[in-house]
C-alpha positions as CSV (number, residue, x, y, z in Angstrom):
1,X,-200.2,28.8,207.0
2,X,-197.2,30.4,208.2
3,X,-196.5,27.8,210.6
4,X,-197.0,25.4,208.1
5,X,-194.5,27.1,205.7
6,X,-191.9,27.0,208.9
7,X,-192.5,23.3,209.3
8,X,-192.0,22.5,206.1
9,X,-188.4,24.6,205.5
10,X,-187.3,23.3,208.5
11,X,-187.7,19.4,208.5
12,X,-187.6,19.5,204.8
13,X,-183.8,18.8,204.3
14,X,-184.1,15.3,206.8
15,X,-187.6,14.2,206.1
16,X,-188.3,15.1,202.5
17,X,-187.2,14.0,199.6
18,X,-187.8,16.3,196.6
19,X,-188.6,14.5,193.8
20,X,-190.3,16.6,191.3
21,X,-191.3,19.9,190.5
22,X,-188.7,23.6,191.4
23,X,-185.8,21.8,189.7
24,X,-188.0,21.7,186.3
25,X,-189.1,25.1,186.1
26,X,-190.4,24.8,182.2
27,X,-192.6,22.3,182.8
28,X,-194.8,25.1,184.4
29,X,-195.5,23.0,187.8
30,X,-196.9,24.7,190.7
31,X,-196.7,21.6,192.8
32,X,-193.6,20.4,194.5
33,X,-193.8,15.5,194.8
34,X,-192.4,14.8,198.2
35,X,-192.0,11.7,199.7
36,X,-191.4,11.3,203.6
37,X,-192.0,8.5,206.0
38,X,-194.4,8.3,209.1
39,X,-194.6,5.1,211.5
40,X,-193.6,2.7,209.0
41,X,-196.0,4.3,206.1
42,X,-194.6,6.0,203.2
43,X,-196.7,9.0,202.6
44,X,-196.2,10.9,198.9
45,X,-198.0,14.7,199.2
46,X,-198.1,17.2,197.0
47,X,-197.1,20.5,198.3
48,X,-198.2,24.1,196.8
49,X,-194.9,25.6,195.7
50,X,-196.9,29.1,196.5
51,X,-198.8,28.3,200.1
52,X,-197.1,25.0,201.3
53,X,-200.4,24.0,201.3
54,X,-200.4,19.9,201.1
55,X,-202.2,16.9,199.8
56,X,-201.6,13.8,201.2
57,X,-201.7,10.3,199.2
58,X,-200.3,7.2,200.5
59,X,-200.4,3.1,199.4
60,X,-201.1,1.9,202.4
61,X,-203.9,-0.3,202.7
62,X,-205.5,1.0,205.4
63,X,-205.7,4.5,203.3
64,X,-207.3,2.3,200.3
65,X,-209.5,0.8,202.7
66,X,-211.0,4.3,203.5
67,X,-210.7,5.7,199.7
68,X,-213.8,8.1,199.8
69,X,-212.2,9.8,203.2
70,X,-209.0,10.0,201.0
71,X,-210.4,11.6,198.3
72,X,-212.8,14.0,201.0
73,X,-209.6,14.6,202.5
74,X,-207.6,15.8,199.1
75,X,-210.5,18.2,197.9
76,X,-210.6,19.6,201.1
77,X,-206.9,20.7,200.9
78,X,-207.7,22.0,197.3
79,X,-210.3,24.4,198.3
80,X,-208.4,25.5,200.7
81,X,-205.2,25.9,198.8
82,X,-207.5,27.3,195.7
83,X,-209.0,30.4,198.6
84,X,-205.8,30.6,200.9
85,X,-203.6,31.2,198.2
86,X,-203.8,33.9,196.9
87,X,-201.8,34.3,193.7
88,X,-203.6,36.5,191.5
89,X,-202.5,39.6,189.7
90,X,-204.1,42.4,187.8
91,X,-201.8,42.8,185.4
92,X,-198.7,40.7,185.6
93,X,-195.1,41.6,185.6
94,X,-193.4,39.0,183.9
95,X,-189.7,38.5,183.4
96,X,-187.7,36.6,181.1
97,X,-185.8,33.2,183.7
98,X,-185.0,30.7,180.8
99,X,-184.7,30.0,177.5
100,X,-184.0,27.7,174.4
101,X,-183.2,28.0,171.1
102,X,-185.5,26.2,168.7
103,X,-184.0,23.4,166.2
104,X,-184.9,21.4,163.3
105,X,-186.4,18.8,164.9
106,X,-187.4,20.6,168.5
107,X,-189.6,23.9,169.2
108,X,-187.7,26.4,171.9
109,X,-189.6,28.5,174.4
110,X,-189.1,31.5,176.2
111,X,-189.8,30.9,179.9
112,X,-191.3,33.9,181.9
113,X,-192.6,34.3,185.8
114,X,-194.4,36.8,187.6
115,X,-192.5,38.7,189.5
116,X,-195.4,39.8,192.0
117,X,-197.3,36.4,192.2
118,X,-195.1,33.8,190.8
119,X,-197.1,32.5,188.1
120,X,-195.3,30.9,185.1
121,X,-195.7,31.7,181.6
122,X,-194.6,29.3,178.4
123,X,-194.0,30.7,175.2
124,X,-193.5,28.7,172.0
125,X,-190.8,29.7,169.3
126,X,-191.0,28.4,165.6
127,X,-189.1,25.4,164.6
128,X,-185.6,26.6,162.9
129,X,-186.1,26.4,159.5
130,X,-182.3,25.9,158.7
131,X,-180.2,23.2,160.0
132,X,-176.6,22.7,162.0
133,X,-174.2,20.9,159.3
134,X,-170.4,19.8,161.0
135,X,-168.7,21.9,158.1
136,X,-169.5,24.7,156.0
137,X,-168.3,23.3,152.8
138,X,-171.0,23.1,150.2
139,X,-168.8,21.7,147.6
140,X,-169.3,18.2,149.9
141,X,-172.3,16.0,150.8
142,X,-173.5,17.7,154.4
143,X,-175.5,15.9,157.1
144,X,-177.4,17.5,159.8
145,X,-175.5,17.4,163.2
146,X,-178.5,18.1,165.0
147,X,-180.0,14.9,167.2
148,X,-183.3,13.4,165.8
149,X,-182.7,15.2,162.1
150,X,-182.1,13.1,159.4
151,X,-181.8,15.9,156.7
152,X,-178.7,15.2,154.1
153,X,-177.6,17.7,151.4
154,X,-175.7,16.9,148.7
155,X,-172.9,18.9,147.1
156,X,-174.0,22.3,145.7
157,X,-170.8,23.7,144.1
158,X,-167.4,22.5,142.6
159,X,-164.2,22.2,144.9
160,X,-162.3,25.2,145.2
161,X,-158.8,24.4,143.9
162,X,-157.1,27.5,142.2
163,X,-153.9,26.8,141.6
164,X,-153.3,24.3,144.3
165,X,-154.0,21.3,144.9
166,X,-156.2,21.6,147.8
167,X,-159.8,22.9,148.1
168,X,-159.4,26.1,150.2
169,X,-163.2,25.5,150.9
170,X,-163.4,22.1,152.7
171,X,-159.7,20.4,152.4
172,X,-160.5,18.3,149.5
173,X,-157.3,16.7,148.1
174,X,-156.7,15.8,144.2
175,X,-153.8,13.5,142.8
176,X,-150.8,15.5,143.1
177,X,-147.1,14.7,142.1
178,X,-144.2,16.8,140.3
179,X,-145.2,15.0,136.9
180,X,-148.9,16.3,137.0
181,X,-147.9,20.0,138.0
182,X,-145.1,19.9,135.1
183,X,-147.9,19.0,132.7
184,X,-150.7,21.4,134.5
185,X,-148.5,24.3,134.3
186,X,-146.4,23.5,131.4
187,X,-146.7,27.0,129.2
188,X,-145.9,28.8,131.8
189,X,-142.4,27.0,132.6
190,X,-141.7,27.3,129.5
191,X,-142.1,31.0,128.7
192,X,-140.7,31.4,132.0
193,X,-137.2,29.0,130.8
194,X,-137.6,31.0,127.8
195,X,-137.6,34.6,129.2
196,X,-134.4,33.4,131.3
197,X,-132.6,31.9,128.7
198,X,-132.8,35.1,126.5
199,X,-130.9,35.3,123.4
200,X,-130.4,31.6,124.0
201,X,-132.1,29.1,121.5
202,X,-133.3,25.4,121.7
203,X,-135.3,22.6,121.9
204,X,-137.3,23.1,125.6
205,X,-138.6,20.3,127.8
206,X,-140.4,20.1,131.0
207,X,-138.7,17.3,132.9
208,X,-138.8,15.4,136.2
209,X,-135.0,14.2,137.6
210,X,-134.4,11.6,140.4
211,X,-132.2,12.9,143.5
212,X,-128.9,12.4,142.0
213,X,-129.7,14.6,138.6
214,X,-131.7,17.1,140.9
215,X,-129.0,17.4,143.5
216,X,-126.4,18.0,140.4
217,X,-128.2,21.1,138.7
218,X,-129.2,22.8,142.0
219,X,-125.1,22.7,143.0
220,X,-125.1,25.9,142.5
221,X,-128.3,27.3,143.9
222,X,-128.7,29.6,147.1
223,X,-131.4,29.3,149.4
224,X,-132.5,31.8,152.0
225,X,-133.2,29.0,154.9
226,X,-132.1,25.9,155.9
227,X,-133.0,22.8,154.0
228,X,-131.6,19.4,154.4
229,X,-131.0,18.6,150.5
230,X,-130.2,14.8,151.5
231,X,-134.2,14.6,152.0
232,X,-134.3,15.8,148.3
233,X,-136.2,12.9,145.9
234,X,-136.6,14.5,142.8
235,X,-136.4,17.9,141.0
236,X,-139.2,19.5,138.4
237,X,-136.9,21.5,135.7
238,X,-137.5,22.7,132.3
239,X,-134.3,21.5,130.3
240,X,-133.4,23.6,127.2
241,X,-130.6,22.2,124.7
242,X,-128.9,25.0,123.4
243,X,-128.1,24.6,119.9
244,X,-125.3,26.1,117.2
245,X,-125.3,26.4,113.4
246,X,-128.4,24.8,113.4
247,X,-129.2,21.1,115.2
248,X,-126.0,20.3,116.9
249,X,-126.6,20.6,120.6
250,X,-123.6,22.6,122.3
251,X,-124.6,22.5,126.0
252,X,-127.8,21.8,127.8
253,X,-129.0,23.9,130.8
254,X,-131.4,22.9,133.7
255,X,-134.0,25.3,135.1
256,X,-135.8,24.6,138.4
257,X,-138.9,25.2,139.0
258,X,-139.8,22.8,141.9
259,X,-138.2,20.4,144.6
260,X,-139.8,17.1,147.0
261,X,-138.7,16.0,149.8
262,X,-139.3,12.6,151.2
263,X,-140.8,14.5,154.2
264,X,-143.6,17.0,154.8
265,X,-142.0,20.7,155.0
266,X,-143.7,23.6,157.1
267,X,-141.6,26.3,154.9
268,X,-141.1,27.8,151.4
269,X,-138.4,28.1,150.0
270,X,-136.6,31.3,148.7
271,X,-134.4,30.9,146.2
272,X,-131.3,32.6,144.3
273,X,-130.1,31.3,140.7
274,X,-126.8,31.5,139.2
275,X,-126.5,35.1,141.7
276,X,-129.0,36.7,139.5
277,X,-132.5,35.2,139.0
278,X,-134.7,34.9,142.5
279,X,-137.9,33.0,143.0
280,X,-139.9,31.1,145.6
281,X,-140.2,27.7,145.8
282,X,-144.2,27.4,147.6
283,X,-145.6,24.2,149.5
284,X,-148.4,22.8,147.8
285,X,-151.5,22.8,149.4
286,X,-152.3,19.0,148.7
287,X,-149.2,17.2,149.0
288,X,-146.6,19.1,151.5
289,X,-143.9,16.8,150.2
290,X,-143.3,19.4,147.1
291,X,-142.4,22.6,146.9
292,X,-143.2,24.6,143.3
293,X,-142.6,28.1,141.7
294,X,-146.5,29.2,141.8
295,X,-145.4,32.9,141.1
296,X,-144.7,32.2,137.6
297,X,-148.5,32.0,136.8
């Protein structure tokens, strides 16, 4: 048997090609397929991965001419391989050599071997009872990334938009522009116009300005970083129209509250009013174009 085993790791690597059987562990083979050529005949045999023990088959037709001496021939080598190899253990001492994770559509399995006689052992897991989805948004319709699993779930809770305009939960976007945050957030601009104007009374308006009119009442405004105001499109201000001795409008005063650009900007803004009032100018989550005043809510 040991000569045999020499043969066979020596002459191996030129005449045998492996074609089944070590490389597939889980599959809980004890046979290695060859395939190897003698005079012309291609012989397959099945070797004992244990013993090296080996069974012979072949399609030539002088071999299916002599079928009984064939199969004489293969039970012979079993018997032998069954009595010479010994494999058997009293108690075996098996060790963990692969593994796999069970999914929603596939059973895993724990893969042992013995680490006295070799012998394999398969163990089952449960299927996974919860499935792989590409995003961890429930407040969108999920599918099942997993191969083979069809499973779909639909959305289980509302977007997540606070003040924004952005779901901070999966990305979701809503219609967004510097007329729909002037109306969303219009009591608190103008309390906010009102607490700055102070003693100051009038008629108060939330308004949106093109470039030019939004250019002209931040003249005067300081900001703490670097904008290009030439990429400035249109201003959100509440306007207050002072009045005297009743109705008659003396001067009108522009507050801002936001900016957008024709561009996408990375930065808020900080900014100083008239040298005494400071606020910051956020992006909004939703459309990066505008910047608004989110700490007034």
């Amino acid at each position: 048997m040991q000569l045999l085993k020499k043969y066979y790791d020596r002459f191996r690597p030129t005449h045998f090609k492996l074609l089944y059987g070590k490389t597939l562990p889980h599959l809980d083979l004890n046979y290695i397929i060859c395939l190897h050529t003698a005079k012309g005949i291609d012989f397959f045999s099945i070797v004992c991965y244990y013993c090296y023990n080996t069974r012979y088959l072949s399609e030539n037709s002088i071999v299916r001419k002599n079928l009984l001496f064939v199969v004489f021939i293969v039970l012979i080598f079993s018997c032998l391989c069954f009595v010479s190899c010994d494999k058997a253990c009293e108690e075996h001492n098996y060790e963990l050599i692969a593994s796999e994770d069970s999914t929603c559509v596939e059973k895993g399995y724990d893969l042992y071997q013995c680490a006295d006689c070799k012998e394999f052992k398969r163990e089952e897991k449960e299927l996974n009872t919860e499935h792989t989805y590409g995003t961890n948004a429930t407040c969108v319709d999920r599918e099942c990334v997993v191969v083979g699993c069809n499973h779909k779930e639909e959305a289980t809770t509302e977007h997540n938009y606070t003040k924004k305009y952005a779901c901070s939960v999966c990305g979701d976007k809503k219609d967004c522009s510097l007329e729909i945050i002037g109306n969303e957030f219009k009591e608190e601009l103008l309390n906010q116009a009102r607490l700055m104007a102070g003693s100051m009374t009038g008629n108060y308006e939330v308004v949106v300005l093109d470039k030019e009119e939004t250019l002209a009442n931040i003249e005067n405004y300081t900001f703490d970083t670097t904008i290009d105001k030439t990429k400035i499109i249109a201003g959100l201000f509440v306007k207050l129209d002072v009045t005297m001795g009743g109705e008659e409008i003396a001067f009108t005063i522009y507050y801002n509250f936001g900016l957008q650009f024709c561009e996408e900007q990375k930065e808020d803004i900080g900014v100083t009013y008239d040298g005494s009032e400071i606020w910051y100018l956020e992006v909004v989550d939703g459309d990066e174009t505008i910047l608004f005043e989110y700490s007034i809510t």
